[in-house]
C-alpha positions in Angstrom: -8.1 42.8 5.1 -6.9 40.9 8.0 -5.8 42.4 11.5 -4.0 40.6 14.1 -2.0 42.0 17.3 1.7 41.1 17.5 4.1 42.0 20.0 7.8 42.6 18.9 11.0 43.3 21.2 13.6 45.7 21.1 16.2 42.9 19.7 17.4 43.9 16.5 18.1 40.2 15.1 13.7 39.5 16.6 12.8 43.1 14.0 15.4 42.2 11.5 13.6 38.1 11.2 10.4 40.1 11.2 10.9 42.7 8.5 12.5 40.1 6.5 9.9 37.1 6.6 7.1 39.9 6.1 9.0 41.5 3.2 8.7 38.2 1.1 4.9 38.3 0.4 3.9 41.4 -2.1 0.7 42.8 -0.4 1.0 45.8 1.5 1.2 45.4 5.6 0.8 48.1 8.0 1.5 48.3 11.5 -0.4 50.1 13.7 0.9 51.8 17.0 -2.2 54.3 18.6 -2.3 56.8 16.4 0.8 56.0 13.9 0.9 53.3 11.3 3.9 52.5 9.6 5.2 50.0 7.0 5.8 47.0 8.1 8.9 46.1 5.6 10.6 49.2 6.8 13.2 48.8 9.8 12.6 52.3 10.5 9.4 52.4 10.6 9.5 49.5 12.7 11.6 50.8 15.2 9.8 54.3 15.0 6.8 52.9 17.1 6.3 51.8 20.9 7.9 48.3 20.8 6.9 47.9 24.3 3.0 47.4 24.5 1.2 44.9 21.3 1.0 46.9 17.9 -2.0 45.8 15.4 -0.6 44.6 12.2 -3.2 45.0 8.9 -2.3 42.3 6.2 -4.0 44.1 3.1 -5.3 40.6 1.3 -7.7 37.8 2.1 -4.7 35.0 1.3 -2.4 35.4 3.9 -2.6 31.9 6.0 1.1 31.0 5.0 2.2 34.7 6.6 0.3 34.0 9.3 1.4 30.6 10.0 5.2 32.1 10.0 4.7 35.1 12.1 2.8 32.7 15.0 5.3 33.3 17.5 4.7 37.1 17.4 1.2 36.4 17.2 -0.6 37.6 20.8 -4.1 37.7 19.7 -6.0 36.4 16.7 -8.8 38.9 16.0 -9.4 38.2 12.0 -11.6 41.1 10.6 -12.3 40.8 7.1 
């Protein structure tokens, strides 16, 4: 497992790029907001946490440099736990 914090915005089109670039790679991906962690291929479930302050994300496989290497700009900090 890998765990990185990102930080999204409220734009629709800046969730909409996200969802859609981490919907392309088939491992599961969690986001994590205190308490709540949602899918993070789900708009909803995107837009159901607090958008305002960084949100851990959990990519559920060992491979993900490419992922990574797309998402950089809502990268904030690099923390890898494995």
């Amino acid at each position: 497992m890998t765990s990185i914090k990102i930080r999204l915005t409220m734009m629709t089109d800046d969730v909409k790029r996200f969802a859609a670039i981490v919907g392309e790679y088939p491992y599961d991906i969690d986001l994590c907001s205190g308490r709540y962690v949602v899918d993070a291929k789900s708009l909803l479930g995107i837009f159901s946490v607090d958008l305002s302050r960084p949100i851990e994300m959990r990519i559920y496989s060992d491979d993900c440099g490419d992922l990574l290497e797309r998402i950089r700009p809502y990268i904030i900090e690099e923390e890898a736990e494995k």
